[in-house]
N, C-alpha and C positions, 0 to 999 in steps of 0.2 A: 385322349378321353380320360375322365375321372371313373373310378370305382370300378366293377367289374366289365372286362373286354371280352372282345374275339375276333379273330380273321375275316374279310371278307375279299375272296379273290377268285381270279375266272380270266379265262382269255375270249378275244371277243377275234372273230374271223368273219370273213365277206360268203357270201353264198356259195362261189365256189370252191371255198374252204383254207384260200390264203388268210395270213394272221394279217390285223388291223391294228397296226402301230396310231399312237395321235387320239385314239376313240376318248371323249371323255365321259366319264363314267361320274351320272350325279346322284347322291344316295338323300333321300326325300326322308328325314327322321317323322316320327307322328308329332315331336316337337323340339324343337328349338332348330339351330342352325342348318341350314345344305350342307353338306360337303362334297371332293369330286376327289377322283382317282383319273390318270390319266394312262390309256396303254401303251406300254414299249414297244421295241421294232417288230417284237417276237409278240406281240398282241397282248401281253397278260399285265394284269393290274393286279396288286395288293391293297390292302388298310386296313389299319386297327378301327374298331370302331365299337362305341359301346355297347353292352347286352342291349339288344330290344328288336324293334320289326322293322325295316324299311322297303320300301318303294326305288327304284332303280331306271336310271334312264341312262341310256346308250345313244351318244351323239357324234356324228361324225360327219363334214360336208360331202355329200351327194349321196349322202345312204338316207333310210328312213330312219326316225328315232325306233330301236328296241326299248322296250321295256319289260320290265318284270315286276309282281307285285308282292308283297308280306312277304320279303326274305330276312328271314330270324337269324339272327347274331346271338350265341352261344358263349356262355364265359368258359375260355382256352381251348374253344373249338373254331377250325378254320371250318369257312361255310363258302362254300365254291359254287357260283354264280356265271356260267359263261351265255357269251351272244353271239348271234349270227346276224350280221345287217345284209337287209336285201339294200340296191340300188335303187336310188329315187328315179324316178318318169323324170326325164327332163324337157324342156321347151327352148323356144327361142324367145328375144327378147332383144327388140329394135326400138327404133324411133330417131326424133331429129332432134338437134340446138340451134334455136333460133334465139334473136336479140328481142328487142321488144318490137323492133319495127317490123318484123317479120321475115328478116335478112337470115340465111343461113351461117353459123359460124362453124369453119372449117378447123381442125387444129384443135377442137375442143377436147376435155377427157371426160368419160363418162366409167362412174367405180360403182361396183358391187360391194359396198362397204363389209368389213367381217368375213370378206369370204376370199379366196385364194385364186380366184379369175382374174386373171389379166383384165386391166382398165382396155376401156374402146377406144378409137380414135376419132372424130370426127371425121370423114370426108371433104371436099369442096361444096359436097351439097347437103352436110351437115348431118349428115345420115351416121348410124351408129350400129353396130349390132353386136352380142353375144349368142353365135349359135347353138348353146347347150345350157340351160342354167337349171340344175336342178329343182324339183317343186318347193315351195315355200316362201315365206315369206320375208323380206330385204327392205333395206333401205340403197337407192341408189343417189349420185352426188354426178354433175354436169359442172363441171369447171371450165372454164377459159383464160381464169388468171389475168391481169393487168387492169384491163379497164373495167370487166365484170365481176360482180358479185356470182357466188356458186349457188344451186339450186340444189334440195334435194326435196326425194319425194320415196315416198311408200310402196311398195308394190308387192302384191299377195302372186306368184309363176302357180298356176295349175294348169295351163296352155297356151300355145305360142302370144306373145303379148307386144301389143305399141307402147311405148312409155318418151312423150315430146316433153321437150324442154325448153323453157323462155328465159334465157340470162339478161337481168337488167342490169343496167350499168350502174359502176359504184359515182356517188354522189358525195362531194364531202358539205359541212356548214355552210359555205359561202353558193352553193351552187355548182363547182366546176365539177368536172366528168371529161373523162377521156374517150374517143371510140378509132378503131382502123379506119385511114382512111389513102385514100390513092396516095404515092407521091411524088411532090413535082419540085422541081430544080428553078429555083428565080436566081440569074446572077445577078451581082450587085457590083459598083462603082466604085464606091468608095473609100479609100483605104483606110486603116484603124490602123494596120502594124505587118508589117510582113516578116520579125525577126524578132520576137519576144519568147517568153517564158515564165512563166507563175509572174504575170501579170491581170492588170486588172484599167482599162481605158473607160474612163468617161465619155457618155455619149450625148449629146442634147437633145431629146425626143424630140419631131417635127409635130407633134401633138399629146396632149395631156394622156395618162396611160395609167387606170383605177385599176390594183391589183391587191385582192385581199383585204378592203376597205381603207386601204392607202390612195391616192394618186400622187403619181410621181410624173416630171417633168426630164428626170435622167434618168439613163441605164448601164450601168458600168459592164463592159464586154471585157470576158474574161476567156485567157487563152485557152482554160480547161474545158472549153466549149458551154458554157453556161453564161446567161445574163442577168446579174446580182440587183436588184436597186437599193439598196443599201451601200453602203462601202467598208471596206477589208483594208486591214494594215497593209501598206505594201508587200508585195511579194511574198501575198499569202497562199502558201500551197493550199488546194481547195482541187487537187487532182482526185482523190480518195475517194470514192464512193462511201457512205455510209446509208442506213435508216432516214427515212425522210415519214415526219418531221423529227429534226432534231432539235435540241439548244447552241447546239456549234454551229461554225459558219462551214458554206455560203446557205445563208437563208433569205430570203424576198427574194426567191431564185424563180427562175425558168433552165429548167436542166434537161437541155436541147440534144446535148450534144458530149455531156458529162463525163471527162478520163481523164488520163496526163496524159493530154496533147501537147504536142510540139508545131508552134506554127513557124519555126524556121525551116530550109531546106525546104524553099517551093513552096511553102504555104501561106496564107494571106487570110485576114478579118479584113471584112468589108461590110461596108451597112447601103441601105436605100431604101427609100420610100416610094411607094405604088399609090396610085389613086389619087382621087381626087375628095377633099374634106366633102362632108362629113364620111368618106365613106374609102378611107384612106388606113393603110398599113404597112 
């Protein structure tokens, strides 16, 4: 601070009279800037702070806010301020994560953003709960990661509360969208390679195959477990995971199966066709 100062300091302790490390301490001028002090292990905060009168709040998760009001700052006088924080009333705070179709999703996380509670888990029946969350008000966040977009939403805790959640799926420009689903094992006939490496096989599709405003009539099968329709220099390594999308190769990909595979030693590419046109894969 410019021109003349003074001390403003205090230790802030919990009800039953342990010191409150962490507390931050916000000093409300009549004008210009906030400023904050924050307490040590041993509870006590300092700061210089200009002559004049402030307003003071005491914060700290799961206590109530303290405050105090027209506490006058003296020039070269310390002016000693301390707090006692009572314990906030806490509640519960459940609910579900469903998709949009009304499927429960299991595996999901559900965060009390800003605050120091461990994220929930989802269930198999997509059920959530935090059994204590102090009163006030949050923002909470419902993730499922991959195919979903994250949801958040508002919530005011003054008593045990439901808070459900709908993740829709992410969507890109052209329309596509991922979702979980069963999986099942088709074996296949016919052989591409049983003994390859950072290669890349040409395939002749049994039918026309529109991918990203392209169609294409080939599919080059690549050992890295991915199917390029494009084509790659020989023996281009394309094991690497990166960022998708990229400007590097493999792109016009379908990344099935994506690593540095090794299909020697017992392993085999193979391809087949199911069904019958128009309704064939």
């Amino acid at each position: 601070p410019r021109g003349p100062t003074g001390t403003l300091s205090g230790t802030v302790t919990a009800a039953g009279g342990e010191a409150l490390g962490g507390v931050t301490i916000v000093i409300h001028p009549a004008e210009g800037r906030e400023r904050a002090a924050i307490s040590g292990p041993d509870g006590t905060f300092s700061l210089l702070l200009a002559v004049g009168s402030y307003d003071l709040d005491a914060k700290l998760f799961g206590y109530l806010t303290a405050h105090a009001s027209d506490v006058e700052i003296s020039e070269g006088v310390t002016t000693t301020q301390d707090f006692t924080l009572e314990p906030a009333p806490s509640f519960a705070v459940s609910g579900v994560v469903r998709d949009t179709e009304g499927a429960p999703i299991e595996g999901a996380t559900v965060t009390v953003e800003a605050t120091p509670l461990a994220p929930a888990i989802t269930g198999p029946d997509g059920s959530y709960q935090f059994p204590s969350v102090p009163a006030g008000d949050y923002v909470l966040t419902a993730s499922a990661g991959h195919c979903y977009d994250d949801e958040k939403q508002s919530l005011s805790v003054n008593s045990d509360t439901t808070l459900d959640f709908t993740l829709a799926l992410r969507v890109d420009a052209y329309g596509y969208s991922c979702a979980p689903a069963p999986f099942t094992y088709d074996s296949a006939s016919n052989l591409v390679s049983d003994a390859s490496d950072e290669d890349s096989f040409p395939i002749s599709l049994p039918f026309p195959f529109t991918f990203y405003g392209q169609t294409y009539d080939t599919v080059y099968m690549n050992t890295n477990g991915l199917l390029h329709f494009t084509p790659v220099p020989p023996y281009s390594y394309l094991g690497f995971n990166t960022s998708i999308p990229s400007p590097g190769q493999p792109n016009a990909a379908i990344y099935a199966l994506w690593d540095d595979l090794l299909v020697y030693f017992g392993g085999s590419m193979r391809t087949e066709a199911f069904g019958e046109a128009p309704n064939r894969r």
